[in-house]
N, C-alpha and C positions, 0 to 999 in steps of 0.2 A: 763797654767791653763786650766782644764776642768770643765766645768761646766753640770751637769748634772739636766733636770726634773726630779722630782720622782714621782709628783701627778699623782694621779688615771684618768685615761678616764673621760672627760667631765667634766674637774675642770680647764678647760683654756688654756690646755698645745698648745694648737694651738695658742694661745695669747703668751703666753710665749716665744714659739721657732720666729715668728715671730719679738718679742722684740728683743732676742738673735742674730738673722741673722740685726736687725740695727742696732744693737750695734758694729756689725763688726765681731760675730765670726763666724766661719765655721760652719753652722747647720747640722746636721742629726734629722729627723724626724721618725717617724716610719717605721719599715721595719718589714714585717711580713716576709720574706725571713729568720730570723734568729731566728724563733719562736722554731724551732726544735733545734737550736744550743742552744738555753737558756734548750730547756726543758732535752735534753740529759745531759746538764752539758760541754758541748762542750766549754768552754770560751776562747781558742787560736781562734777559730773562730773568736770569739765576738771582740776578744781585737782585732785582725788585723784588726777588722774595728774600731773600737773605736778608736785605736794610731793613727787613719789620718784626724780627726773630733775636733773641738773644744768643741762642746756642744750637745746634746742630749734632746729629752722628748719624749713621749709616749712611746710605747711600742716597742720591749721589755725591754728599759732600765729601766721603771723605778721598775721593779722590781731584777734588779740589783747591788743595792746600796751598797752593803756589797761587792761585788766582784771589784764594780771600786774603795770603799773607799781603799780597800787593794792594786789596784793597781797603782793606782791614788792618793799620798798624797797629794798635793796641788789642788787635786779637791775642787769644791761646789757644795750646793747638793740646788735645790729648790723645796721645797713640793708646789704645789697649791693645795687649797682645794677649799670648798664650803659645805652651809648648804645642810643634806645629803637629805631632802624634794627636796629640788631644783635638787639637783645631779639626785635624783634615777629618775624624770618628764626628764630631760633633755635625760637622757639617753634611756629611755623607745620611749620619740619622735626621738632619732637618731634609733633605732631599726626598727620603724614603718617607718622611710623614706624610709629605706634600704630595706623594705621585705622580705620577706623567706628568711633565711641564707643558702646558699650554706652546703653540707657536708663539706668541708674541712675549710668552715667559722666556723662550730662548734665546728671542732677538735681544731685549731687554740682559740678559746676563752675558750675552756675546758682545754686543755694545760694552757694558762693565767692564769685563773681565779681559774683554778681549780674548779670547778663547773658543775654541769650535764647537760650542753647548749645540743638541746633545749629548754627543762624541766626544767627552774630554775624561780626561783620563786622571788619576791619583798624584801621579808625578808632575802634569802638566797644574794640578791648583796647587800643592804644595809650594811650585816653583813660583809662582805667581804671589801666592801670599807673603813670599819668603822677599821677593824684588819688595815689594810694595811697603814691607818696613825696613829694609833696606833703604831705600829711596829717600821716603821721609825721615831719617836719620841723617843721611847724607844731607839733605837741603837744610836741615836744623843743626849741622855741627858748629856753623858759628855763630849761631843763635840760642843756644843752648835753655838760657830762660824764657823762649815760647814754649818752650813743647816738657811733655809730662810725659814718663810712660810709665805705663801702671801694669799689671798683672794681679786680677781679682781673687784669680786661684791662690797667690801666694802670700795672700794676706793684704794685701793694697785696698784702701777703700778712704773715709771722708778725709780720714786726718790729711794723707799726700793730697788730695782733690784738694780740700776750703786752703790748706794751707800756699799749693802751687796758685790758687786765683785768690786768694787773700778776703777770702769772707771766713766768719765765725762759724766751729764748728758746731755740727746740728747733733744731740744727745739722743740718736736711736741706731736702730742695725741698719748697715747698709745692707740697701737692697739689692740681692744675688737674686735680678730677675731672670724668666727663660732657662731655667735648670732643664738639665732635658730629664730627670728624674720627677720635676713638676710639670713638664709639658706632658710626659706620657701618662702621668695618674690624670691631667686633665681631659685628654684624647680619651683614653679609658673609660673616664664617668659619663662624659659623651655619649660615647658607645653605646652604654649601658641604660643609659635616659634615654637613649633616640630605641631599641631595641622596647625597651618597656611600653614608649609610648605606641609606639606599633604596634604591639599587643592586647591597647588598654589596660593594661594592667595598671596603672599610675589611677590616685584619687581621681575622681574632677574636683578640684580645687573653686568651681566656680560657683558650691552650691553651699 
């Protein structure tokens, strides 16, 4: 069985694959290495990596759902969402971590997104986030038992997961990874180590 993320950027999918890698399957996480193989339509590419992976989320698979449903029958598909106020704050503060996008960071999300990175505007990703589960809900209404949508915020976590893919539940918290409340205390301590060491102020540890 394959199980694949299909939610949008910044709806948990890093909670997600985590989940999926304790649950026991082989994870693939994002690879921007295959950005150009999705956008040419390249999918023998894709699939020789896909055929040696149990599970997938971000990108580029999850805008691949119609290509692994056709290849993949006994795939699962899980949307993560989130309310899209929350989504579009979360994503705009992963932006501003990150700073000035490299050029081939632009090409790379103009491809994605399809959108004029890095001139795009609030209303224009909103809209886009908003088609894309849209979409995958339309392809899945007569299919109903491939696809899972979950919401981590709202309480969603292993029970809906092991029970929608039919493994035994695992006896710990799920993990609410990428909180942007644990990415900034991490950015922070960073800071704060890299400024120290600059200083010498830090032991030397090597004596």
């Amino acid at each position: 069985m394959k199980v694949f993320g299909i939610g949008w950027a910044k709806t948990g999918t890093t909670s997600l694959g985590t989940a999926l890698s304790r649950l026991g399957f082989n994870h693939k996480t994002q690879d921007f290495d295959f950005v150009d193989a999705f956008y040419e339509k390249d999918f023998n590419r894709i699939f020789d990596l896909t055929d040696k992976y149990d599970s997938f989320e971000d990108w580029p698979w999850l805008l691949l759902y119609e290509e692994f449903f056709a290849r993949y029958p006994d795939a699962k598909f899980i949307l993560t969402i989130r309310e899209e106020i929350s989504w579009i704050k979360s994503y705009q503060s992963m932006l501003a971590d990150q700073g000035k996008a490299s050029p081939r960071m632009n090409e790379i999300r103009q491809k994605l997104y399809g959108l004029p990175f890095p001139n795009v505007t609030e209303q224009q990703l909103i809209a886009r986030y908003r088609k894309h589960n849209e979409d995958i809900l339309s392809f899945f209404s007569d299919k109903p038992e491939k696809l899972l949508v979950v919401d981590w915020s709202k309480g969603d976590g292993y029970k809906e997961l092991c029970e929608f893919l039919g493994v035994g539940l695992i006896d710990e918290p799920f993990p609410h990874a990428n909180k942007a409340t644990e990415r900034k205390k991490s950015n922070l301590l960073s800071r704060i180590t890299r400024r120290l060491s600059q200083k010498s102020l830090l032991p030397d540890v090597s004596k």
